[in-house]
Every structure is written in C-alpha cells, then in structure tokens.
N, C-alpha and C positions, 0 to 999 in steps of 0.2 A: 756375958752380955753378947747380944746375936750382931752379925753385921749390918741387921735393918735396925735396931734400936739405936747404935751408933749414927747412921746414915739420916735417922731419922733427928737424930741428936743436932747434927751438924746441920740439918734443913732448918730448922727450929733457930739455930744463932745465927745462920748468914741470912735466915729470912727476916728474922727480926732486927740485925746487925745494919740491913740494907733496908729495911725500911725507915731505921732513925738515922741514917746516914740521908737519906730523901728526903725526909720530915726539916733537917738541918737544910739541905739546899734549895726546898723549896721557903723557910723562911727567910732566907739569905737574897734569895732573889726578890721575894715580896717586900720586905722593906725599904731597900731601895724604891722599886716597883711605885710602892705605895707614898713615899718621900717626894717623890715625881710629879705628885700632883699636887704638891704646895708649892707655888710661884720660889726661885730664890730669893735669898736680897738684891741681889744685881738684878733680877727683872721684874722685883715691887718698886725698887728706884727707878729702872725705865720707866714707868708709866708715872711716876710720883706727879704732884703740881711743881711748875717750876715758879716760883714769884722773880719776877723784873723790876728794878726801879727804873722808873724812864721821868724821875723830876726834870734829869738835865734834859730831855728830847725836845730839841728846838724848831721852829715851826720849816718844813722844807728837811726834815732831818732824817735819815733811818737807823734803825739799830737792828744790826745783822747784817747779816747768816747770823744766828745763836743755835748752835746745835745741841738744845735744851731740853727739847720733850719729844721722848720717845724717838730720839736717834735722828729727829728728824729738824731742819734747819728752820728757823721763825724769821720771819719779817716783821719788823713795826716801823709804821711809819708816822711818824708825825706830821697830817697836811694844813697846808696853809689855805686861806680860806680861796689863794688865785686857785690852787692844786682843787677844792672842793667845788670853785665856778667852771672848772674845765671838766669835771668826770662826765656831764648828761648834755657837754656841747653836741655829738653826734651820734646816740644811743643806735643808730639802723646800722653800725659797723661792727656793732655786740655780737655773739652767740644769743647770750644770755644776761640781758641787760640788767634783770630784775631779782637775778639769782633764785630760780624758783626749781633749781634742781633738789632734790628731795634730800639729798646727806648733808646739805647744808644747816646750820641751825639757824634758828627763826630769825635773829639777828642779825642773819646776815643777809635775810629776803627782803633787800632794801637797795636803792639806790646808791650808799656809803658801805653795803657790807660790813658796818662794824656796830657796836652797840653806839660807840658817840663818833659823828661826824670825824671829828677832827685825826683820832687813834685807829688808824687801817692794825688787824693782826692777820697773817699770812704764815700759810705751814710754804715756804720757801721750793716748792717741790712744782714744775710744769705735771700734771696731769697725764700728760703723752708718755712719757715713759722714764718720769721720775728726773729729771734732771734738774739741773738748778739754773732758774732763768738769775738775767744779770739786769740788777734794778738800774734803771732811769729816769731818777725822778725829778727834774727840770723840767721844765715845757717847753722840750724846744723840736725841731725836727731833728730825724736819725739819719744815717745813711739806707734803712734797712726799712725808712717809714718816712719819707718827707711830712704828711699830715702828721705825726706822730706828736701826742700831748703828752708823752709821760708814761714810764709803767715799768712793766716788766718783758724783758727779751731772752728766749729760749734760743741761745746759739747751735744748741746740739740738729734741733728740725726746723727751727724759725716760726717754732707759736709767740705772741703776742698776747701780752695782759696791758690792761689800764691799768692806773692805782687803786683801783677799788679790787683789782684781781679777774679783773674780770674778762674771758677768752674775746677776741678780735675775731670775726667772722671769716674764712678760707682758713686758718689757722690749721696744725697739725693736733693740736689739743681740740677736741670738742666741747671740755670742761670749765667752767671758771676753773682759778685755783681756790684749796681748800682753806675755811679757816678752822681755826681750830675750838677747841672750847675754851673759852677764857672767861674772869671776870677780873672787877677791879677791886682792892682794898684801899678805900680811899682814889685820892685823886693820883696819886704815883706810884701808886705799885701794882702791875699786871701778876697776876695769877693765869700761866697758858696752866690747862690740862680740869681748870674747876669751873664748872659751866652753873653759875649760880641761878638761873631758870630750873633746873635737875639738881640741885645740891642738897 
C-alpha cells in the first residue's frame, strides 16, 4: 500500500469523523435554539389571567399594590358615589379628560374609565417613568395639591392622577395611567389580563 492510499485513507475518516462530529454540534445547538421559541411555564404564567375577589371591597376602599399580572402592580378601587360626583368637577385641569389616547381600551374612553362606574382597574404604574404613584383616595386637600380631590401621587417627579386615572395637566407624565384588560365573572370576581370585548 502507497503512502497516498494511506493518506488518502486517513482524509476519508477525519473528513467524515468531523463532519458527524459537526452534524452532532450543530443539532446540540438547534434544539435548544429551537426550544427558545416556546414561551416557559414561568413566562405562560406571567401573562396568565389573574381572577380577584373584591366581594369584600367596600365603597371608598382600594385593593393593592397586587403585583398580579405580568409583574406589574393593580389598582382597584371601589368608588362611592361622593368619589364618582367629584371625578368631572373640573375636567380643564385634565390632560386627557376623555381618555381618548389610542392604547387604551374602549372601556375606558369614558368619563369613569372603567367598564361600571363604581370598580376603577389601574395597572399601578405613573406613565413618566414607571414608578408607583401613592394612592389618595379621600377628598380632601394635600400638601402637594390644596384643590386636590382625590387620586393618585407620583412622589418619584410629582405627576398627578384623579381616581379615574387620569394625568393633571403641567404634570411630568403626559399619559393617563394604564388600565388594563380586565373583565368580570359575575358580580365579585375580577378577571385582570381577559378583555371579554376580544375574548
């Protein structure tokens, strides 16, 4: 046997040797790779619906911070009807009186922002740069707002929401705050994350 048959020998198994050695790392990496693009369980539960019961939520009441859906903090407020005769006392202090910014859902292009009057839902989040305003829901003056009816106060820049969520005009925020999608089962249990309009 010549020393090219040999040589030639040896091309033949480290060619083929390194190509199923490649074949192996390239399906090593792909599986993974391809695994990647099915959500985990940890982040199909992030997004899941969260249901609340709010039978006990009494009129003048809130429930939260709930850092429930999607990482992110919720507001409910249960208003009374003084809380619902004071939201349209002075609408020219608004941004956005009528909430007609476009990511909001239909429900919430209303005077009450919520589907019924009385149940406000609030992703707990100021707009400006994600912080968490600190609710105020009495109607009384603040130090930080003598005219001030009630709502929510962003200590981090000093924006202003009503109870209905709604941004205060000079404000650091330019946004309402967001609500979310939500519907009801029944009269006491919130559903944040199932927007039954799109379900």
């Amino acid at each position: 046997m010549t020393d090219d048959s040999k040589n030639a020998g040896r091309r033949r198994f480290l060619v083929g040797s390194t190509s199923v050695v490649g074949a192996v790392g390239v399906v090593g990496a792909a599986v993974p790779f391809v695994g990647s693009w099915n959500p985990s369980a940890k982040a199909r539960a992030a997004g899941a619906p969260v249901r609340i019961d709010i039978s006990r939520l009494q009129d003048g009441e809130m429930l939260g911070p709930i850092p429930a859906w999607r990482g992110r903090p919720i507001f409910i407020v249960k208003r009374s009807d003084e809380i619902l005769s004071a939201l349209n006392e002075d609408p020219d202090r608004l941004t956005d009186p009528n909430s007609e910014e476009l990511e909001q859902p239909g429900y919430a292009q209303n005077e009450y922002r919520s589907r019924t009057p009385d149940v406000m839902v609030l992703v707990g989040l100021c707009p400006h740069l994600f912080c968490s305003p600190t609710p105020h829901i009495e109607l009384k003056p603040e130090p930080f707002d003598t005219e001030w009816r009630g709502g929510f106060f962003c200590p981090c820049h000093g924006s202003r929401f009503d109870l209905a969520g709604r941004v205060y005009s000079g404000s650091p925020s330019s946004r309402n705050m967001e609500v979310p999608p939500y519907s009801f089962e029944g009269n006491d249990v919130l559903v944040i994350g199932i927007d039954e309009d799109n379900a």
